[in-house]
N, C-alpha and C positions, 0 to 999 in steps of 0.2 A: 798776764791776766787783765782781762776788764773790767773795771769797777763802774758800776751803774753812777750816774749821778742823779742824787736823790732830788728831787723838787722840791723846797722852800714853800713851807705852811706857815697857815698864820700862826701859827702854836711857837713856831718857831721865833718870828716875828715879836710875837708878846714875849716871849723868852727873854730877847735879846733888846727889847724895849724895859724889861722891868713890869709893863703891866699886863691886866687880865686881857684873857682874849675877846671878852663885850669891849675892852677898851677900844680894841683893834681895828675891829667890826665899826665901834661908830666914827673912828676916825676915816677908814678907805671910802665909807658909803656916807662921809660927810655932815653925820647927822649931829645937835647940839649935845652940852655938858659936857664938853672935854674942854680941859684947860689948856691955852697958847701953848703952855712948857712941855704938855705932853704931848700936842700933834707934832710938835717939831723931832721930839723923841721918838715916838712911831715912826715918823718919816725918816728919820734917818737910819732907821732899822730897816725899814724896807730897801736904804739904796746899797746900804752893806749888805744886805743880805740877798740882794736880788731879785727880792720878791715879784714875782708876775701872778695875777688872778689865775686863777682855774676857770675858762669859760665857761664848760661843761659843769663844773659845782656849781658856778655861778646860776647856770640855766636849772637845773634840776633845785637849787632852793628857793629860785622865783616861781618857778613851775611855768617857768619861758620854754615856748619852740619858736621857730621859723620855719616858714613856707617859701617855700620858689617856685616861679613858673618860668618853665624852658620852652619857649616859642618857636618850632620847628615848622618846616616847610612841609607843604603834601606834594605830593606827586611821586614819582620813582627812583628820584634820587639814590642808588647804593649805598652813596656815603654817607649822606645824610642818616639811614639806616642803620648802618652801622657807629654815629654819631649819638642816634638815640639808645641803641643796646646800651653802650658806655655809658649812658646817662643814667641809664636803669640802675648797672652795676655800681655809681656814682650813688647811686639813691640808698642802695643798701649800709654804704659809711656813714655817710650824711642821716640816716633814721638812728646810728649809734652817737650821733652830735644833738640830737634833737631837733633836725631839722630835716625836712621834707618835700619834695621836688614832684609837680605836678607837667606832665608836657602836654601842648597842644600844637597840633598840624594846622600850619597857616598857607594861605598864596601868598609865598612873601616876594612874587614878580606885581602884584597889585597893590600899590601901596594904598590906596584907600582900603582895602581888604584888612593888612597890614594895621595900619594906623588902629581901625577899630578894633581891632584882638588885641592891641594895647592899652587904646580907651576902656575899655571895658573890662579888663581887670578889676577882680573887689579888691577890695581892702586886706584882705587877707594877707596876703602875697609883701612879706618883707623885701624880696626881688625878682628880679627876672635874667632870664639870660633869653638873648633871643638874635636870630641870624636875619640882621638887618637890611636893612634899602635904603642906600642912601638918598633920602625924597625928602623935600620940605613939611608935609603931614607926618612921615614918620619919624621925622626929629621932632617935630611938633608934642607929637605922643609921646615920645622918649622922654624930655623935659618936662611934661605934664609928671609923668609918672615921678621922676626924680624929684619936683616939686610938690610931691604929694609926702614925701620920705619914702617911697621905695629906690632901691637900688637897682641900677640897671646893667648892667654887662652884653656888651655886641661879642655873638661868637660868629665866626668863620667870615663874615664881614662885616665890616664899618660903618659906624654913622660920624666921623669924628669930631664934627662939629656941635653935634649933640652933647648933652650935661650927662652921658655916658659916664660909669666909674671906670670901666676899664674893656681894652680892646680885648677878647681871646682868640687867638690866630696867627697864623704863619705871617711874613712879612710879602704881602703879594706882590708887589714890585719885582723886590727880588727872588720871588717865583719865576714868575716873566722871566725877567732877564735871563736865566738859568735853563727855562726851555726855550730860548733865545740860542744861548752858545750851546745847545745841544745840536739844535735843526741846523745853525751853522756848519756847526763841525760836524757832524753826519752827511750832509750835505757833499762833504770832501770836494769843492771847486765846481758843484754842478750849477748849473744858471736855469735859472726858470722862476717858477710863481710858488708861494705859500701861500695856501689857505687857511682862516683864521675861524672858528666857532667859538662865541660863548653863549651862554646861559642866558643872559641878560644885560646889556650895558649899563643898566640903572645899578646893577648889585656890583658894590664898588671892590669887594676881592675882584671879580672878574674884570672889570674896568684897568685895576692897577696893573692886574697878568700882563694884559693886553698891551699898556704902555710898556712897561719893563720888554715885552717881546720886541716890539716898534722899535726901541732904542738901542737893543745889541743888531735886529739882523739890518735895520735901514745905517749903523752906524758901522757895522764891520764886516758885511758881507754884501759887499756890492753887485753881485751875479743875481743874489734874489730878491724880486718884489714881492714884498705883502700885500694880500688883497683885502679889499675893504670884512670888519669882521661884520660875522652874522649872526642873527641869533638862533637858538635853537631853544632858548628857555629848559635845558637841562632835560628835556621831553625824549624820548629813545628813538619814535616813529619822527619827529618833525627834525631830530640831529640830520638822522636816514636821509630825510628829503632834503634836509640844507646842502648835504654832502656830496649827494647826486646831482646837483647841479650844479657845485662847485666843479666835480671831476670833468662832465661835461661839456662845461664852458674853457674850461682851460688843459687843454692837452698837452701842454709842458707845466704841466702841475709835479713839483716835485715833494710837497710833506703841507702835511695839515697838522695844524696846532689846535687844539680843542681845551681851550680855559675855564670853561665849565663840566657838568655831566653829563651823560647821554654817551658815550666810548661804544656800546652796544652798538648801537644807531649807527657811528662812523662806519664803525668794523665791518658791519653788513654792507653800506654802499662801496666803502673798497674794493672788499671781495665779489660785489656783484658785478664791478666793474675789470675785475681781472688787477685790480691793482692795490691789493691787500699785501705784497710783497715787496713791492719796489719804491712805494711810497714810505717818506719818512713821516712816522706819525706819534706827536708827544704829548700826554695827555694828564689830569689831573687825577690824585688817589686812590689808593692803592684798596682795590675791592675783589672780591670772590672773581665776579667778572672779568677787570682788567687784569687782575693775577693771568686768568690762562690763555689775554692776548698777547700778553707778555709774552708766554710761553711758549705761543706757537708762533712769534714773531711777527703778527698784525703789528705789534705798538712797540716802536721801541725804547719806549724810558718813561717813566713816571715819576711826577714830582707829589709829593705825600706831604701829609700834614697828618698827625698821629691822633685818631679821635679820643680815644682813649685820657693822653694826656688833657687834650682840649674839656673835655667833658668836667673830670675832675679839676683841672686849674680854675672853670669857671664857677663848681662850687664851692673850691676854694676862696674864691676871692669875696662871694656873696657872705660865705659863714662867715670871715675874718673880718668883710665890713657891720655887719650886722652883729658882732661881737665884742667889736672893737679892737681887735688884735693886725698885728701889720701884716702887712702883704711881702714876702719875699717875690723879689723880681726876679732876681733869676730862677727860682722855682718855675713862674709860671711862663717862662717865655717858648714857645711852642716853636720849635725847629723844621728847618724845610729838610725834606729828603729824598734822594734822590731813586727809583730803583730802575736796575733794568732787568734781565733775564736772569744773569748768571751771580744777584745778589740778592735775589728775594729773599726774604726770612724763612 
């Protein structure tokens, strides 16, 4: 059988103190008229007895909320899309904590764009989560804000030199790397060229992919050159035309790596080129769309990062800092994963 473990009240506390529970109350919220003898008595009840606050009491007897603003990108991103759903469904926990999550669609490829949907935050706004650039203006803004007392959290990329509280995201590097030894070893001995896509080189997940790639295939697979990468700003039509003129240019093109979004865009210049099949191609996160290139064997392996957890970890971390309560680490560390055909969910 299970036995619930009950949670430790202040009722309890005065219990096991000896005094009233107004004693209690002015002793945790520090207030005068209690005697040396008896704070040490309370406190020492609190460390026998384990006592932790009730945030939630805490907020509903101040008639405290929090607000958050989630800074999202605009444009077509799937993932992103599906990063905000989770935000939504994040919002409904988060309205039972008393606190409240507002999102706004940014150009977060412009960081003057960028920078000012940061500056311009009101006061409102205990935090932010927001899918950064890493740019001099937008650390700028980042530390403005932290210096104002909001709280900041970078999701899905970094700003790490910023006064940022906490990263939420996969570890890009060893993204990279990862579809690194995938192209390799798919690859099985062929020699030719890779072509490389991302989103933007300023948005530093993309940047890390990119290195982590560089480093397994220039470091263990000597048959193939990477080619310089390019952007495609995560856009479906302009992936389309980066890719076509990758294929183009290089006729012993053997697999494209795509470190950003836009997989649509690829898929199409593949297939129009007659080489939607023979080409090795590995791409990022796992959506409605690349599910059924998956499927029909355009792309063969995706590396994922779960929005879901993302979403929640980062309102996690804003409630507990603006609560005051700790952040479990391992709770929120966001896992890379791997899928290909025959392990989708």
């Amino acid at each position: 059988m299970i036995v619930p473990v009950a949670r430790v009240t202040l009722q309890d506390v005065a219990e096991e103190a000896g005094v009233s529970l107004a004693t209690v109350d002015r002793v945790l919220n520090g207030r005068p008229g209690v005697r040396d003898r008896t704070v040490e008595r309370v406190q020492s009840a609190i460390d026998r007895l384990g006592y932790r606050p009730d945030p939630l009491a805490t907020r509903l007897a101040r008639n405290e909320t929090f607000r958050f603003c989630f800074i999202m990108p605009a444009g077509t991103n799937s993932f992103m899309r599906l990063l905000e759903e989770q935000i939504a469904a994040t919002a409904d926990w988060l309205a039972g904590q008393r606190a409240f999550i507002d999102v706004r669609r940014v150009d977060v490829f412009d960081p003057e764009t960028l920078a000012q949907a940061l500056e311009g935050l009101d006061t409102r706004y205990r935090g932010v989560a927001v899918v950064a650039l890493d740019h001099p203006r937008v650390r700028g803004a980042i530390d403005d804000l932290v210096g104002r007392g909001v709280a900041v959290v970078t999701l899905v990329s970094d700003a790490p030199t910023s006064r940022r509280l906490r990263y939420v995201g996969i570890d890009n590097t060893a993204a990279g790397r990862t579809a690194g030894a995938l192209m390799g070893r798919f690859a099985s001995g062929r020699q030719g060229t890779i072509g490389v896509v991302a989103g933007s080189l300023a948005l530093r997940d993309h940047a890390e992919r990119l290195l982590g790639f560089f480093q397994v295939i220039t470091g263990e697979f000597e048959g193939l050159r990477v080619l310089a990468a390019e952007e495609g700003r995560d856009d479906i039509a302009l992936t389309q035309k980066v890719v076509e003129d990758i294929i183009e240019r290089n006729p012993d093109l053997v697999g494209i790596y795509n470190a950003g979004a836009g997989l649509q865009g690829l898929a199409t210049a593949a297939r129009a080129a007659g080489r939607d099949q023979d080409l090795i191609i590995i791409g990022h996160e796992l959506t409605g769309h690349s599910r059924r290139l998956l499927l029909h064997g355009v792309i063969d392996a995706i590396i994922n990062q779960d929005p879901g957890h993302e979403a929640r970890s980062a309102a996690r971390v804003l409630l507990a800092h603006c609560s005051g309560e700790p952040i479990v680490a391992e709770q929120e560390r966001i896992r890379i994963d791997i899928f290909l055909r025959d392990n989708l969910p």
